[in-house]
Structure formats: C-alpha cells, structure tokens
SERO-4910 file (N, C-alpha, C, O; in steps of 0.05 Angstrom, whole numbers):
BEGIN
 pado doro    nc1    nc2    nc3   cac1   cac2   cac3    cc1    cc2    cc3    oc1    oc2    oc3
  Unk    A   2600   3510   -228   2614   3504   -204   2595   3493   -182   2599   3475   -166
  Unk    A   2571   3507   -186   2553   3497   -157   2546   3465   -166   2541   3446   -151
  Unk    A   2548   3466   -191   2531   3430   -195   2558   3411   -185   2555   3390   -173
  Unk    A   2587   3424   -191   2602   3399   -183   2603   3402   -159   2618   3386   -149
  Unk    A   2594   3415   -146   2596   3419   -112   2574   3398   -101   2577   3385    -80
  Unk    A   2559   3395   -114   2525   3380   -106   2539   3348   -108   2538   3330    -92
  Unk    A   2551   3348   -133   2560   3314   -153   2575   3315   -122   2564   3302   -104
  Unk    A   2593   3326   -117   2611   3312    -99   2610   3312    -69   2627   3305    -52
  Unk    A   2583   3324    -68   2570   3321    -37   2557   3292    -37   2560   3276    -19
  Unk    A   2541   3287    -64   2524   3273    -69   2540   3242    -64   2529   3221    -55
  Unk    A   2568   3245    -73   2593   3227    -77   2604   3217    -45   2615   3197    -35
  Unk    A   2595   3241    -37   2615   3237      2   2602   3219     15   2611   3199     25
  Unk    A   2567   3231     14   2549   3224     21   2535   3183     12   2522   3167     26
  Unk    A   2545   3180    -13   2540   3150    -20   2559   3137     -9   2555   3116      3
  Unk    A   2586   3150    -10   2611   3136     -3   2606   3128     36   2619   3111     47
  Unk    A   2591   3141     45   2581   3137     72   2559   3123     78   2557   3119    102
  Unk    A   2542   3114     67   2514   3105     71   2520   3077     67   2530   3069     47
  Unk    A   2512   3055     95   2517   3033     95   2499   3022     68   2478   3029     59
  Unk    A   2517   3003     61   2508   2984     37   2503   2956     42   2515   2943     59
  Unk    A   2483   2948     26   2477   2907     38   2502   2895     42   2522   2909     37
  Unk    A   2508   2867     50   2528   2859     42   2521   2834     19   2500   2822     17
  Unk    A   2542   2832      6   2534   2809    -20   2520   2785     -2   2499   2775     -8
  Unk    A   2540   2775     25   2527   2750     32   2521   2757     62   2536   2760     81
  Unk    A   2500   2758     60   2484   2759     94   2500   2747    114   2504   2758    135
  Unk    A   2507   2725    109   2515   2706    131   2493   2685    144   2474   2675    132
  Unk    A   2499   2682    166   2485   2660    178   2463   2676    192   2447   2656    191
  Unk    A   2450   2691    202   2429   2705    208   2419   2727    182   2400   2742    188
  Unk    A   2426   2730    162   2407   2748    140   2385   2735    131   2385   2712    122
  Unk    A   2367   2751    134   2339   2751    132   2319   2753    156   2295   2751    153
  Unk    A   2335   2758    183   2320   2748    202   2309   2782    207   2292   2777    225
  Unk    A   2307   2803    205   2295   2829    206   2268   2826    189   2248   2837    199
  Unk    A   2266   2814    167   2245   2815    155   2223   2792    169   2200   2800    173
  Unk    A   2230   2773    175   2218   2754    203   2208   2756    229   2189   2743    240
  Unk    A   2230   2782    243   2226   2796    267   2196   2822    258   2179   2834    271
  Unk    A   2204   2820    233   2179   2842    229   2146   2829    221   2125   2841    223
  Unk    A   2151   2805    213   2129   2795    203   2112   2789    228   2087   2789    229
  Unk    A   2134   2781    254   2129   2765    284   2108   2797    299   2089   2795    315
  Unk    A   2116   2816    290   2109   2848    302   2079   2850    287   2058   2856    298
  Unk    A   2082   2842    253   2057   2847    240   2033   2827    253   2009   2833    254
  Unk    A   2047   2798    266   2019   2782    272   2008   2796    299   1986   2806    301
  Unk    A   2032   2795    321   2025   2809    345   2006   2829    350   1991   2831    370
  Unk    A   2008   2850    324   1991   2879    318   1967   2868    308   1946   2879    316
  Unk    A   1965   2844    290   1933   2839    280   1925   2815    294   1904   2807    283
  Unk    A   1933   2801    311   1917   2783    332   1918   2790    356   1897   2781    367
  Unk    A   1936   2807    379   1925   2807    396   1902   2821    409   1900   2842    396
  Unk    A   1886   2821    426   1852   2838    431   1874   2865    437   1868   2886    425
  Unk    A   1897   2866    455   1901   2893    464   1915   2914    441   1918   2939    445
  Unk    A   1925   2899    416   1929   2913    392   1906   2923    382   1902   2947    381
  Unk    A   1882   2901    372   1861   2909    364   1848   2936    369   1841   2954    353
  Unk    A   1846   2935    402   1836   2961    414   1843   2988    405   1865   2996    398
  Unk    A   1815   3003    408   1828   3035    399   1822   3036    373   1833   3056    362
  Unk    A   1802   3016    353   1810   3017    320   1831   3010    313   1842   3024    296
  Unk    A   1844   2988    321   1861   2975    321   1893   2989    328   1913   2975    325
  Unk    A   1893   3008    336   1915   3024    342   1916   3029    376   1920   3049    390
  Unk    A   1908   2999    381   1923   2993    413   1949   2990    423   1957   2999    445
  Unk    A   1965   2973    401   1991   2974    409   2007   2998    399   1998   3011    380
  Unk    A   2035   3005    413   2049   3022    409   2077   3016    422   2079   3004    443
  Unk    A   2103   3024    407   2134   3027    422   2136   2995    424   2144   2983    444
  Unk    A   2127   2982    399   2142   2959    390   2183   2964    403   2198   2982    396
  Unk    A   2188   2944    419   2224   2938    418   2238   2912    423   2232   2897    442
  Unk    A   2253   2908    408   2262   2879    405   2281   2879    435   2297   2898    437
  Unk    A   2280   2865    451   2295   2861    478   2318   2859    478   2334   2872    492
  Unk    A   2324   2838    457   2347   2808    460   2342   2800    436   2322   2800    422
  Unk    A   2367   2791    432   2374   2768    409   2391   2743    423   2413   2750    434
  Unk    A   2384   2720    424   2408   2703    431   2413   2679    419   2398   2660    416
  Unk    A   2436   2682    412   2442   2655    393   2431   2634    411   2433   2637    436
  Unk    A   2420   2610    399   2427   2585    416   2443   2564    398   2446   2568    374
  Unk    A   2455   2541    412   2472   2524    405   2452   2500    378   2430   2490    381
  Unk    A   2464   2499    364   2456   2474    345   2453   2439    355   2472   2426    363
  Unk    A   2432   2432    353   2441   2407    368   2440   2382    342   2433   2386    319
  Unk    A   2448   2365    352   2449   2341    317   2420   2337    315   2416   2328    292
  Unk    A   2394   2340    330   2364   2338    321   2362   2358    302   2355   2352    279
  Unk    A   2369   2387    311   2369   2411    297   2382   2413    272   2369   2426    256
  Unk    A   2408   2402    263   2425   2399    247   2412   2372    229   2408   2375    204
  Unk    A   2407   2351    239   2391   2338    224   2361   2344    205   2352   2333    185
  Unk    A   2351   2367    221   2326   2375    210   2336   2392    182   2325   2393    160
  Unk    A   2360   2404    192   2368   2418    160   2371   2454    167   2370   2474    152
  Unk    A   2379   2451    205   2378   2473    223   2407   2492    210   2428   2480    212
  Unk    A   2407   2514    199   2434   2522    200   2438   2549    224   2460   2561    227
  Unk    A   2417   2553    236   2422   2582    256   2402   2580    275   2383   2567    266
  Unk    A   2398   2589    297   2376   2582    311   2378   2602    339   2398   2603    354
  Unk    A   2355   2615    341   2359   2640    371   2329   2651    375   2307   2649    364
  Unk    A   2339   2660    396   2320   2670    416   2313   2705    412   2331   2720    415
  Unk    A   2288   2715    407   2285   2743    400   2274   2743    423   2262   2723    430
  Unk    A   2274   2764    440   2247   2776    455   2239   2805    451   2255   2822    443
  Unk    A   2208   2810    458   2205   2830    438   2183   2849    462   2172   2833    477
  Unk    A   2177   2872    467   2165   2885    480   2158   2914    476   2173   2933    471
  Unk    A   2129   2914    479   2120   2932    467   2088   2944    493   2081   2934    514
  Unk    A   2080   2961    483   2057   2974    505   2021   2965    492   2013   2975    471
  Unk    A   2005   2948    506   1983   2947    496   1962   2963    507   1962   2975    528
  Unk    A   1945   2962    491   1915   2975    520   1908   2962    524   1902   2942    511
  Unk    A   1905   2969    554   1872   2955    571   1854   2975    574   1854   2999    582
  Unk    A   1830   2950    561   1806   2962    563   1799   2977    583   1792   3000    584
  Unk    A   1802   2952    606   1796   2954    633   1799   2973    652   1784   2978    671
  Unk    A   1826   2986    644   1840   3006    659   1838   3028    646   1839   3049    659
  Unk    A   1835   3027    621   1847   3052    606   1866   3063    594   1865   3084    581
  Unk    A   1889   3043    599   1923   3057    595   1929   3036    578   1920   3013    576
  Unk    A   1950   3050    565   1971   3028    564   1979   3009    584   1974   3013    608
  Unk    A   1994   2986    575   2003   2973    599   2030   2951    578   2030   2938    556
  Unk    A   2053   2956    601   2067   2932    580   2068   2903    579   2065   2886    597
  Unk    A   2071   2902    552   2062   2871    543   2099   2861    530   2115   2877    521
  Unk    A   2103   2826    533   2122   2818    519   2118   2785    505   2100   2768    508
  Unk    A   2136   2786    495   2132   2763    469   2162   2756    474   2179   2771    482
  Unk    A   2166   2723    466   2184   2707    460   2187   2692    443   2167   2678    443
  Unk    A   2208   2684    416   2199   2673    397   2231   2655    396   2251   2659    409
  Unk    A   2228   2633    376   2248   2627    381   2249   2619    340   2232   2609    325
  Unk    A   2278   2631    337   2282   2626    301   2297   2606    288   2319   2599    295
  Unk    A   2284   2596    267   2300   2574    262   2302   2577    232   2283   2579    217
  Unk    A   2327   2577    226   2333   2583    204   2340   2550    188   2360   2536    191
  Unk    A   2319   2546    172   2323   2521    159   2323   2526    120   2305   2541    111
  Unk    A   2342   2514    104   2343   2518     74   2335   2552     68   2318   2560     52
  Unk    A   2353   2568     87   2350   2598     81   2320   2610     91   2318   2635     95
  Unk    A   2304   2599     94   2272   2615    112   2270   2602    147   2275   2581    158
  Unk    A   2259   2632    155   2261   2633    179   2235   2617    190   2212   2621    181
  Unk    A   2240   2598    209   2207   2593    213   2214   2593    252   2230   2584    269
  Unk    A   2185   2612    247   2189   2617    292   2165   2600    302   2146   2590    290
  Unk    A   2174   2601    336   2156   2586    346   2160   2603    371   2180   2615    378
  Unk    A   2132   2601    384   2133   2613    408   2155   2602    424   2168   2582    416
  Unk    A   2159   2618    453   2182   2612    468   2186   2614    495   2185   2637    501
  Unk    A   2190   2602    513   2191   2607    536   2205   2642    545   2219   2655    530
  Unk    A   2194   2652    573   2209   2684    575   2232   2674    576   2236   2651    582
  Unk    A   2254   2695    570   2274   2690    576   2283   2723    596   2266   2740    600
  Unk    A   2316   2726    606   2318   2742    616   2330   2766    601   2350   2757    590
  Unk    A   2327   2785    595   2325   2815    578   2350   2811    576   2361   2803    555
  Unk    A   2367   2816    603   2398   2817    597   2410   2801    585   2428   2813    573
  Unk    A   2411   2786    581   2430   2758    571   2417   2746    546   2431   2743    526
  Unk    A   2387   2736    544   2377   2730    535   2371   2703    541   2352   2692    529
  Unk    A   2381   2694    555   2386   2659    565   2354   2651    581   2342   2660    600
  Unk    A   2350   2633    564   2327   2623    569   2319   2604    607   2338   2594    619
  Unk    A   2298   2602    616   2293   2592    638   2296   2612    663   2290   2602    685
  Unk    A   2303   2633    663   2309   2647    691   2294   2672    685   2300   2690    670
  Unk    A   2264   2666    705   2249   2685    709   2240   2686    739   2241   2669    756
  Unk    A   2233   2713    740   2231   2728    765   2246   2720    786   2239   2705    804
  Unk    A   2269   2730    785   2297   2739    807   2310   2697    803   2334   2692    803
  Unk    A   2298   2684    801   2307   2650    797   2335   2652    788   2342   2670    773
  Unk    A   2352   2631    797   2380   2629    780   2376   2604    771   2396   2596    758
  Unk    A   2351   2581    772   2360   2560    766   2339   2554    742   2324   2574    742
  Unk    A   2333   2541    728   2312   2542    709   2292   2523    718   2297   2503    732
  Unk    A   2268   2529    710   2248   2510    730   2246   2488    712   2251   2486    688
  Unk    A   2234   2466    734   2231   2441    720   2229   2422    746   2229   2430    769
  Unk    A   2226   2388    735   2224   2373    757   2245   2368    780   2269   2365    773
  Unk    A   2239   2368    802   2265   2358    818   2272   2328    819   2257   2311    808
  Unk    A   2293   2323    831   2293   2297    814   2284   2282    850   2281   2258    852
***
C-alpha cells in the first residue's frame, strides 16, 4: 500500500512540474545567452575579479524588451531582436563595499543563435531605449 501511495504522489507531482515546450518559439534559447552575457561580466570585469574573484554578487535581469524588426535586420537573416538589461552589485576596491553596477545588451537572434552586442541604458520600467536620467526625449543632435 505505502509504495502505491509514493507511485502516485510521484504521478501528482510530474503531472505538475513545468515541462519544455516542443517548439520554443521566437525567443527560445535566449536564457542560455542571458547566462553566457552574466558568465563574461563575472570573468572580465576588475570589480568581479575582486575578492578572488568573488566580487560580484545578486546578478538580476531588469528588462526584457522586444524591439521592432527592421528590413536591414530582416535582411541580415534577423528573426527576433531585444533589449536585456541586467544588474547586479560589484566591489570597490576603493571604498570597500559593494556598489551597484548595470549592463545593457541588445539580442539578435539570427539562423536560431543568439548573438549580443552592447547597448545603450535603457529605462528599467519599460525597457525603451534612449531615456536616461528623468529625460523624456532621447538624446541626440538638434536639428
């Protein structure tokens, strides 16, 4: 009796545990990318390094934001394309403490692999790129 009690906990329990899906969609794969972007951050920047290399800490992804496809992007062979921002705590030497640090990346999903490139800040809430510190308009030339 106790083993079919276990089988059919064991049963409740699978029947509950999210499963992959067969087809990712138009952003699957991008977690394993967002993690690779965390692994360079942790082994090149000096304030990761610090400490025996256990400077950084409380890695968090900000934002995700789609951006729009454009026909350059679509011509390159673009099928998905967005904005991660990512924030996390480094040391300073200088000070002693932690201090927070952030990152911008921007993903481009071309023939199924993600390839990032750095990114202008964008704003935490929205994710929409160009509007930093209290600004509503995005900087650039006046005409």
């Amino acid at each position: 009796m106790r083993r079919v009690l276990i089988l059919v906990a064991a049963a409740a329990l699978s029947a509950c545990s999210p499963k992959a899906p067969a087809d990712e969609g138009q952003y699957g794969g991008l977690e394993p990318a967002i993690l690779a972007w965390h692994k360079q951050i942790s082994t090149t920047q000096a304030a990761c390094l610090a400490k025996d290399g256990k400077g950084c800490q409380g890695f968090s992804v900000g934002c995700k934001g789609a951006r729009i496809l454009t026909s350059a992007d679509q011509a390159r062979g673009v099928t998905a394309k967005l904005v991660v921002a990512m924030s996390w705590e480094g040391w300073d030497t200088g000070r002693g403490e932690y201090r927070s640090q952030s990152g911008f990346s921007e993903f481009s999903k071309i023939d199924g692999t993600w390839q990032r490139a750095d990114n202008n800040p964008v704003n935490l809430s929205t994710c929409a790129g160009g509007l930093r510190h209290g600004r509503t308009q995005p900087r650039g030339r006046r005409a």
